[in-house]
DRENDO-1510 file (C-alpha; in Angstrom, 1 decimal, always signed):
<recs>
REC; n; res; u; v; w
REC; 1; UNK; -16.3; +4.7; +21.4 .
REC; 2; UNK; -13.0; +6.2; +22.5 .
REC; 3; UNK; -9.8; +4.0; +21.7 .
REC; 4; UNK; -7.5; +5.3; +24.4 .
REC; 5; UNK; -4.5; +3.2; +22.3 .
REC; 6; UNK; -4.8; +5.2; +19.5 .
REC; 7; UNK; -5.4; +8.6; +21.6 .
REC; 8; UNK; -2.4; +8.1; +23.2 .
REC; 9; UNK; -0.2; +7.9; +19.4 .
REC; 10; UNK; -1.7; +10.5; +18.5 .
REC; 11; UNK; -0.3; +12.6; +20.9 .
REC; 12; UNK; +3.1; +11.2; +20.7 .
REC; 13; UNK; +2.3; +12.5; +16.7 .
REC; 14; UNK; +1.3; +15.8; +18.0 .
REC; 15; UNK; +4.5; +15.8; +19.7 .
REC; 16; UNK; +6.7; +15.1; +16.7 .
REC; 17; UNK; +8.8; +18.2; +15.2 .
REC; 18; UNK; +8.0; +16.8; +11.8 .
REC; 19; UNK; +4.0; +16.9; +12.3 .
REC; 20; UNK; +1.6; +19.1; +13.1 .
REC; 21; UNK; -2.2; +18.7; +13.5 .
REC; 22; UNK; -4.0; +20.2; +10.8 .
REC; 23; UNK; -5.6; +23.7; +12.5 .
REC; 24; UNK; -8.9; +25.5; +12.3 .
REC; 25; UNK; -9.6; +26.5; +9.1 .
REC; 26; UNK; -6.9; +24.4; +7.1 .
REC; 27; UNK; -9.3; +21.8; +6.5 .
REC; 28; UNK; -10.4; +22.9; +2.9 .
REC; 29; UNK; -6.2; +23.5; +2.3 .
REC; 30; UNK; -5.6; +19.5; +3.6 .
REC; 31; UNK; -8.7; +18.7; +1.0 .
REC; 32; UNK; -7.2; +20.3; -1.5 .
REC; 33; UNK; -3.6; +18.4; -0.8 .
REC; 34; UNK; -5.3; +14.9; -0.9 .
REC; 35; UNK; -7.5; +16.0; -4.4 .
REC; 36; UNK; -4.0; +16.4; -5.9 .
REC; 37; UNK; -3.2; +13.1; -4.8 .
REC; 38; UNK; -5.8; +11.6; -6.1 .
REC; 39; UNK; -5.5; +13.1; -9.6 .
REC; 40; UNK; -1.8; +12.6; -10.0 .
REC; 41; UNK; -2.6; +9.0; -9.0 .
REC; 42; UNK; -5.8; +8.4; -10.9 .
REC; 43; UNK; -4.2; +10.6; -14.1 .
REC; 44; UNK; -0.7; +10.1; -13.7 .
REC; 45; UNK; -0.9; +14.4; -13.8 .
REC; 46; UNK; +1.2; +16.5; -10.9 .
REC; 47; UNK; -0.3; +19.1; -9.7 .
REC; 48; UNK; +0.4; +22.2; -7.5 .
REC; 49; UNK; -2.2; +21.7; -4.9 .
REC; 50; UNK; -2.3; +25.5; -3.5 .
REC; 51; UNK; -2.5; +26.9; -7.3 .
REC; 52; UNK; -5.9; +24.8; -7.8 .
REC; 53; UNK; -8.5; +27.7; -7.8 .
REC; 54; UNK; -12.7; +26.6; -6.9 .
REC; 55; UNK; -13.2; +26.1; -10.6 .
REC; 56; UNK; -10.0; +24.2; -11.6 .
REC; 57; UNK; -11.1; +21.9; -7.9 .
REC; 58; UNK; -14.6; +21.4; -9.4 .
REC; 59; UNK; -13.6; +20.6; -13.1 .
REC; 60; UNK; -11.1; +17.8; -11.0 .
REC; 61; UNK; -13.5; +16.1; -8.9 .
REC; 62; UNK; -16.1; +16.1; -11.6 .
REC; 63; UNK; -13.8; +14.5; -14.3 .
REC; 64; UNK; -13.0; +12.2; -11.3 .
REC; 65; UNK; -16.3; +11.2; -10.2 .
REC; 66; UNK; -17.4; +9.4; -7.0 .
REC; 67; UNK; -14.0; +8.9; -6.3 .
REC; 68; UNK; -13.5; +12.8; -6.3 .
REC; 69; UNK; -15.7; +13.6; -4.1 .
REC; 70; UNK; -14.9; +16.0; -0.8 .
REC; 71; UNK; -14.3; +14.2; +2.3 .
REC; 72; UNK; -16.0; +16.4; +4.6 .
REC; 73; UNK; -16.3; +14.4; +7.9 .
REC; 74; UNK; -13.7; +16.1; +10.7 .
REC; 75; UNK; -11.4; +15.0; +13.0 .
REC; 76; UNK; -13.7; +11.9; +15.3 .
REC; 77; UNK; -12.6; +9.5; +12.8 .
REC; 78; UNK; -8.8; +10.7; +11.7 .
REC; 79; UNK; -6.5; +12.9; +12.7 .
REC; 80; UNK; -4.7; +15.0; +10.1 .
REC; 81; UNK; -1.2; +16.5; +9.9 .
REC; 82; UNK; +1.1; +17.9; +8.0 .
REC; 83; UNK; +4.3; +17.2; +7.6 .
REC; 84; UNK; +6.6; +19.8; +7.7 .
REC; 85; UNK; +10.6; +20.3; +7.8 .
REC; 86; UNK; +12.9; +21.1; +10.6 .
REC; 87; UNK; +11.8; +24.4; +12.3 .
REC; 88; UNK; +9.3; +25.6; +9.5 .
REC; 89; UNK; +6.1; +23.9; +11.0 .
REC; 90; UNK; +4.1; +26.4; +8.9 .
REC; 91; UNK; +5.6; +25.7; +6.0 .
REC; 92; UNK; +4.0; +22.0; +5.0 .
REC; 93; UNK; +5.2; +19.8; +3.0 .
REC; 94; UNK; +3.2; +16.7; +2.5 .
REC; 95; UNK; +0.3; +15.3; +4.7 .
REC; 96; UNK; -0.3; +12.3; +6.4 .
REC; 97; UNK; -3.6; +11.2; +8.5 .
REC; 98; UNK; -4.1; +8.5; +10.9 .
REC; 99; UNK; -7.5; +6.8; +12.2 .
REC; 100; UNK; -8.6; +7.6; +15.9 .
REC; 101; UNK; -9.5; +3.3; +16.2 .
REC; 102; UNK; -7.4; +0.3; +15.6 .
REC; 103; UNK; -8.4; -2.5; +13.9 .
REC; 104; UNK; -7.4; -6.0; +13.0 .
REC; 105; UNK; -4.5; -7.3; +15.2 .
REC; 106; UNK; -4.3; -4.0; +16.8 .
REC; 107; UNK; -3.2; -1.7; +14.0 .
REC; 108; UNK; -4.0; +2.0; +13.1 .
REC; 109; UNK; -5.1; +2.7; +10.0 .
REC; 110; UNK; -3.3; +5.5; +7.6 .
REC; 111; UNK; -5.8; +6.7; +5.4 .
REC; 112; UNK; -3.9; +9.5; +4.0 .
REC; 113; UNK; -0.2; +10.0; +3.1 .
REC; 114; UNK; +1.0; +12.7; +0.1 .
REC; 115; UNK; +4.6; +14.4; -0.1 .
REC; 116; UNK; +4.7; +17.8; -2.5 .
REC; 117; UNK; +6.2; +17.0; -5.8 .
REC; 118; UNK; +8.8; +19.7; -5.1 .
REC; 119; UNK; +10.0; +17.8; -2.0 .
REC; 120; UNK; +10.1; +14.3; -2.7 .
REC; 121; UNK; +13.1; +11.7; -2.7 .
REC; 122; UNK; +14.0; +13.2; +0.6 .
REC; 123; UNK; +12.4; +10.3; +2.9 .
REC; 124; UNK; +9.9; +12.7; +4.2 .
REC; 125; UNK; +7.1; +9.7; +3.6 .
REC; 126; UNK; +8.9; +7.0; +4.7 .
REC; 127; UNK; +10.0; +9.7; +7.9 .
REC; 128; UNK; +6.3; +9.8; +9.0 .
REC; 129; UNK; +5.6; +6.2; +8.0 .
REC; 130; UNK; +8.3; +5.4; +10.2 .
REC; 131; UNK; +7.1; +7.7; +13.1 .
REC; 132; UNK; +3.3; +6.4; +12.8 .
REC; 133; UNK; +4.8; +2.9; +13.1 .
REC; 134; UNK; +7.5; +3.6; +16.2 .
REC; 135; UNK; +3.8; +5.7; +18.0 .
REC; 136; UNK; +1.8; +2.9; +17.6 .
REC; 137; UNK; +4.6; +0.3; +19.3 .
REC; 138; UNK; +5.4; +2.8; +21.9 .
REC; 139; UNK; +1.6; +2.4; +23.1 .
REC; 140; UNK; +1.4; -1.2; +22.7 .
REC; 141; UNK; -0.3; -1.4; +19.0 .
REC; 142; UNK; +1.8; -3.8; +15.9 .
REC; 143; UNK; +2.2; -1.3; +13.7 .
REC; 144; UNK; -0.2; +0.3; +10.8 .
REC; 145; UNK; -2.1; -0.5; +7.8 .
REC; 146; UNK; -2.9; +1.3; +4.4 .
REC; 147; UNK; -4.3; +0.5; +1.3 .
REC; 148; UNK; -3.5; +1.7; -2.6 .
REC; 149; UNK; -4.8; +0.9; -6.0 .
REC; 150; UNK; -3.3; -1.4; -8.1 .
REC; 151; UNK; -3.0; +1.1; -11.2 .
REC; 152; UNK; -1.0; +3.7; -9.0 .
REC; 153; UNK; +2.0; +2.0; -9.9 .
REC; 154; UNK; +4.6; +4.1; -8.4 .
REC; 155; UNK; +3.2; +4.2; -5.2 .
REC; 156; UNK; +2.5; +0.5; -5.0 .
REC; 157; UNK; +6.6; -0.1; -6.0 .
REC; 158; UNK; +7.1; +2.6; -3.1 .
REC; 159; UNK; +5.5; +0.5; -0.6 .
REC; 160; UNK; +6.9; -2.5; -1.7 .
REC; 161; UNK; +10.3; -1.4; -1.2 .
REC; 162; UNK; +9.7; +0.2; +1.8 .
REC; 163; UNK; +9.3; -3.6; +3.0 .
REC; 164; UNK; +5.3; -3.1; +3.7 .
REC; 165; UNK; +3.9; -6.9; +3.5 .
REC; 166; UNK; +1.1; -7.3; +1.6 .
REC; 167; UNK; -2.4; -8.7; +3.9 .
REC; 168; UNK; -5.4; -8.3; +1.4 .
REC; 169; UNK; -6.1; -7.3; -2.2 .
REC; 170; UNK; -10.5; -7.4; -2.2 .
REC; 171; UNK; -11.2; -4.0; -2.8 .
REC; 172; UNK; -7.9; -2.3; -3.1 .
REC; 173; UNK; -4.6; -3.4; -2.2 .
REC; 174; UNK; -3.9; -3.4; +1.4 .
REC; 175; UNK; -0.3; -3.3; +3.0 .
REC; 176; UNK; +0.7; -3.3; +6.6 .
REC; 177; UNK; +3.8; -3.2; +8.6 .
REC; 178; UNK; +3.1; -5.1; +11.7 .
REC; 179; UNK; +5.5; -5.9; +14.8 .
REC; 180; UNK; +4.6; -9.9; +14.2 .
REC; 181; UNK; +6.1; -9.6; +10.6 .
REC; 182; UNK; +9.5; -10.0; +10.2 .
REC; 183; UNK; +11.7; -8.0; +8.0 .
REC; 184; UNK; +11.4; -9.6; +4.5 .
REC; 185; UNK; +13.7; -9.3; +1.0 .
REC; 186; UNK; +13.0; -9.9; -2.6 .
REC; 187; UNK; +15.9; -10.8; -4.7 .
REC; 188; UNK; +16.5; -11.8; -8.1 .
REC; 189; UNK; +19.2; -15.1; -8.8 .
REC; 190; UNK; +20.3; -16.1; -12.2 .
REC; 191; UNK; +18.1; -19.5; -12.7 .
REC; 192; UNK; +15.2; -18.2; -10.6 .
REC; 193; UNK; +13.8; -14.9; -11.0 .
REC; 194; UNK; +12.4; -14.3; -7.7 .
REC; 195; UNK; +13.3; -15.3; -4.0 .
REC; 196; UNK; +11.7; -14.5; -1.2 .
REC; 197; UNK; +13.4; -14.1; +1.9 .
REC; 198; UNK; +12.1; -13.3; +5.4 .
REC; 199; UNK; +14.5; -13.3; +9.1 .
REC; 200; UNK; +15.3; -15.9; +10.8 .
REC; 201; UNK; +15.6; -16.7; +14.8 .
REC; 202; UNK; +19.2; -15.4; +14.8 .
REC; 203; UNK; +18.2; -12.6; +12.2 .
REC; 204; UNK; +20.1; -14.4; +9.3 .
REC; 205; UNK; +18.0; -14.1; +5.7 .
REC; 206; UNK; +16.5; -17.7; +4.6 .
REC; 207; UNK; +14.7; -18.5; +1.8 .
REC; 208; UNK; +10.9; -19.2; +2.1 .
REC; 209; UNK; +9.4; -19.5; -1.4 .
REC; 210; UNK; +11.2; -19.3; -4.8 .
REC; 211; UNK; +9.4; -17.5; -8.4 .
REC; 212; UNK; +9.8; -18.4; -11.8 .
REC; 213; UNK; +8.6; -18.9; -15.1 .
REC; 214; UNK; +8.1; -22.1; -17.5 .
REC; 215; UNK; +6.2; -21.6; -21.1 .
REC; 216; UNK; +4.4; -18.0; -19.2 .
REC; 217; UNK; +3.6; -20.1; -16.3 .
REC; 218; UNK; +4.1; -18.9; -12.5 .
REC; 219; UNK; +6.8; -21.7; -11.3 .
REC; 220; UNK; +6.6; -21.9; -7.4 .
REC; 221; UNK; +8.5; -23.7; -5.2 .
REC; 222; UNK; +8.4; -23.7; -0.7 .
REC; 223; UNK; +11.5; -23.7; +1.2 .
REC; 224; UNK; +11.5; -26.0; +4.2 .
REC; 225; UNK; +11.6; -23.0; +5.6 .
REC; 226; UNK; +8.1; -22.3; +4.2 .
REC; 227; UNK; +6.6; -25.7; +5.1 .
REC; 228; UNK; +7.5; -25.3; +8.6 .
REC; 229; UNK; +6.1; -21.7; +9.2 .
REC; 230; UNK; +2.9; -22.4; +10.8 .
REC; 231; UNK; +0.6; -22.2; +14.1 .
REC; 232; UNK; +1.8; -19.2; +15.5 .
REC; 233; UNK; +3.3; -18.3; +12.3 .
REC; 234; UNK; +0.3; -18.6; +10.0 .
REC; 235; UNK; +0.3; -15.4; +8.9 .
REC; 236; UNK; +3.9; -15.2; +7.4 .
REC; 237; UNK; +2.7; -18.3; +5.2 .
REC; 238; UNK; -0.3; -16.2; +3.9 .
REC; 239; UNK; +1.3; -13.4; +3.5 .
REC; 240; UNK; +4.6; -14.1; +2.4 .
REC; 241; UNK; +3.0; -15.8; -1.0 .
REC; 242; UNK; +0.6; -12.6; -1.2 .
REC; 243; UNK; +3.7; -10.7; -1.1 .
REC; 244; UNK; +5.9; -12.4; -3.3 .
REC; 245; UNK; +2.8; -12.5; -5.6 .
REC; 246; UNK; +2.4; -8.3; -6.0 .
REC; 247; UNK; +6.1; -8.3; -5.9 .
REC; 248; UNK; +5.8; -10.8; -9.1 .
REC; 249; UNK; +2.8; -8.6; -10.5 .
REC; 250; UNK; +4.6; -5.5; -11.1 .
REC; 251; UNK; +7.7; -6.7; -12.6 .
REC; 252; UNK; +5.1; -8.6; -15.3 .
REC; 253; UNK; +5.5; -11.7; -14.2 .
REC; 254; UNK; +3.2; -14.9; -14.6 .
REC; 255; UNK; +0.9; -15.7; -11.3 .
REC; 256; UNK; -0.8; -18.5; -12.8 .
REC; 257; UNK; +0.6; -22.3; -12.3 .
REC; 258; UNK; -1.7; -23.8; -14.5 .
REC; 259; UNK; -5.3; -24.3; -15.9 .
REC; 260; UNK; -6.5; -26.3; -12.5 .
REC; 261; UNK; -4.7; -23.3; -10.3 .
REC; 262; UNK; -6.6; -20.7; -12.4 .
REC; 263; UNK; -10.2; -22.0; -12.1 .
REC; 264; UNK; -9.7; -22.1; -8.4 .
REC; 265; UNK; -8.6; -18.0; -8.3 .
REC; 266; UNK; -11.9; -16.6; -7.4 .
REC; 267; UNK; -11.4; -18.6; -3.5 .
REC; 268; UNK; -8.3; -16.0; -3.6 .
REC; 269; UNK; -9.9; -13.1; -4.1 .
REC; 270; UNK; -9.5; -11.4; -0.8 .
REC; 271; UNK; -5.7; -12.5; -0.5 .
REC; 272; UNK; -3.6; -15.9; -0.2 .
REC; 273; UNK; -2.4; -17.9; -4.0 .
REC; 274; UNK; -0.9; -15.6; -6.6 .
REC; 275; UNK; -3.9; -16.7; -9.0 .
REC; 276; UNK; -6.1; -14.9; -6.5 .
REC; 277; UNK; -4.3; -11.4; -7.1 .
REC; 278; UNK; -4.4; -12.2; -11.2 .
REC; 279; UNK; -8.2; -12.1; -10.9 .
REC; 280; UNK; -8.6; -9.5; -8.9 .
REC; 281; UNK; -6.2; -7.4; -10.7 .
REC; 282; UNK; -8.2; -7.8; -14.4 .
REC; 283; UNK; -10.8; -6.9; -11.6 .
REC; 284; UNK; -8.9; -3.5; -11.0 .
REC; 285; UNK; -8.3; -2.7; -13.9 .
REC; 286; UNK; -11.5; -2.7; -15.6 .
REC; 287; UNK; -12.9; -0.8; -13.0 .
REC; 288; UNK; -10.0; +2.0; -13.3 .
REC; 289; UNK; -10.8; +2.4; -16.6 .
REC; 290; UNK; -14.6; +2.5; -16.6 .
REC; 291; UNK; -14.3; +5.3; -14.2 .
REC; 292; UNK; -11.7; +7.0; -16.6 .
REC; 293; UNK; -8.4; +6.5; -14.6 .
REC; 294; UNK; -5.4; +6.1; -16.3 .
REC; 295; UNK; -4.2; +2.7; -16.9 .
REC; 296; UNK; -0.9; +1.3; -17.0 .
REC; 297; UNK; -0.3; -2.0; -17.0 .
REC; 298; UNK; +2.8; -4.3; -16.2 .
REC; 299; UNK; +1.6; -7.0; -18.3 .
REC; 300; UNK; +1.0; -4.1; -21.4 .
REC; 301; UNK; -1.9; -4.0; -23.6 .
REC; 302; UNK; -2.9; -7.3; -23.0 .
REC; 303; UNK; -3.5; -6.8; -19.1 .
REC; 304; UNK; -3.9; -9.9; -16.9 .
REC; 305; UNK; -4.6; -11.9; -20.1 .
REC; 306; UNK; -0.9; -12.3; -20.3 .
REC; 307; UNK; -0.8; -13.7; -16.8 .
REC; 308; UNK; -3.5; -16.8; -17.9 .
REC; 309; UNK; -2.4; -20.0; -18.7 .
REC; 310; UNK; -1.8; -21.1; -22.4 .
REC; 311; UNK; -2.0; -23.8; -24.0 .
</recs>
């Protein structure tokens, strides 16, 4: 079924000087763009993706199993482009590819989004992030979602700091920047290790929930800010505390209150209390490794066991 919402962004992304659609016969290139992805994510290795040859791509997808598998459906689903600089639209430099259907709340979904190791730190990913986001307004839509793995740790920080707000963690973690979210910040103050702040009516920063830790034990405390954020504001309660909580999760820190708070995680596994994203994350990362991903965990050799309640 056609979503005219979403064909409509996608020709404003058409448009864009800093995209273009992926042509005929470039598919196997864009393959080859998101493979390296994949591998410097899942094995922490960069890679050159137009030096990989057919036997270097099948020795990669094999050593990556089900996960490295070609995606070979075409263009009725996503639409791919690449990102390219100023004037040099044959000359790509990352890729980023959008779903032809919203979902949930009227969001797009970005299932693809890579920037060449030689051209990083130049906001080229945030540049189309921001363009995908500023489409999908202009046509009436809240914004976009996405989803990463928990052990691709810089790209979980990246999105974190690019203010993405955290809405699920069940199979992967899953970020969104949507209209009805307000601009948030996470700051550190001597006495309490995390704040969490989020706009107010007149755009002023207050406080909504405040992190820390007593004994390795998540210490949280709601702003009256917090307590009155609800009915049409439910979802800022949600997901502010999933937020805070990933924010929390890759500096190390505790996300379990207590013994009671722990044994009630598994309710949490899709999103919501911080002991909800401790369990799924032990979840994460035993499944990274038995499919021979590179782990790296904030909470070191231990893994979530250091985020459990002792004593």
């Amino acid at each position: 079924m056609r979503d005219d919402q979403a064909q409509r962004v996608h020709e404003r992304l058409t448009a864009c000087p800093r995209l273009r659609p992926v042509g005929f016969g470039e598919g196997r290139r864009f393959g080859l763009w998101e493979l390296a992805s994949l591998i410097e994510g899942a094995q922490g290795t960069c890679v050159d993706p137009d030096s990989l040859t057919v036997a270097t791509e099948r020795q990669w997808r094999l050593r990556l199993g089900a996960s490295g598998r070609e995606q070979r459906h075409g263009d009725d689903h996503r639409r791919r482009y690449w990102i390219c600089p100023p004037g040099s639209p044959r000359d790509p430099l990352g890729t980023v590819a959008v779903d032809t259907w919203s979902l949930g709340a009227g969001a797009l979904h970005v299932s693809s989004l890579y920037v060449h190791p030689v051209a990083r730190r130049a906001g080229l990913a945030s540049a189309a992030l921001d363009t995908v986001y500023e489409a999908c307004r202009a046509e009436g839509l809240s914004g976009f979602r996405l989803e990463t793995y928990w052990t691709w740790q810089p790209t979980v920080r990246y999105y974190l700091a690019r203010g993405l707000w955290v809405t699920s963690w069940k199979h992967t973690l899953g970020l969104a920047r949507l209209s009805y979210l307000p601009r948030y910040e996470v700051r550190e103050n001597v006495g309490e290790e995390v704040v969490f702040l989020t706009a107010g009516p007149e755009g002023d920063m207050v406080p909504l929930l405040v992190a820390g830790s007593d004994g390795g034990r998540l210490r949280l405390r709601e702003t009256p800010q917090y307590r009155r954020a609800g009915d049409d504001r439910d979802a800022v309660r949600v997901y502010a505390l999933s937020t805070l909580a990933l924010h929390l999760a890759v500096r190390g820190r505790p996300l379990v209150r207590g013994e009671e708070e722990w044994a009630r995680a598994h309710r949490w596994c899709d999103i919501g209390e911080p002991e909800g994203l401790a369990y799924r994350i032990g979840v994460f990362e035993r499944v990274a490794r038995d499919g021979g991903w590179r782990v790296e965990s904030p909470y070191g050799g231990e893994g979530m066991a250091q985020s459990r309640p002792r004593g």
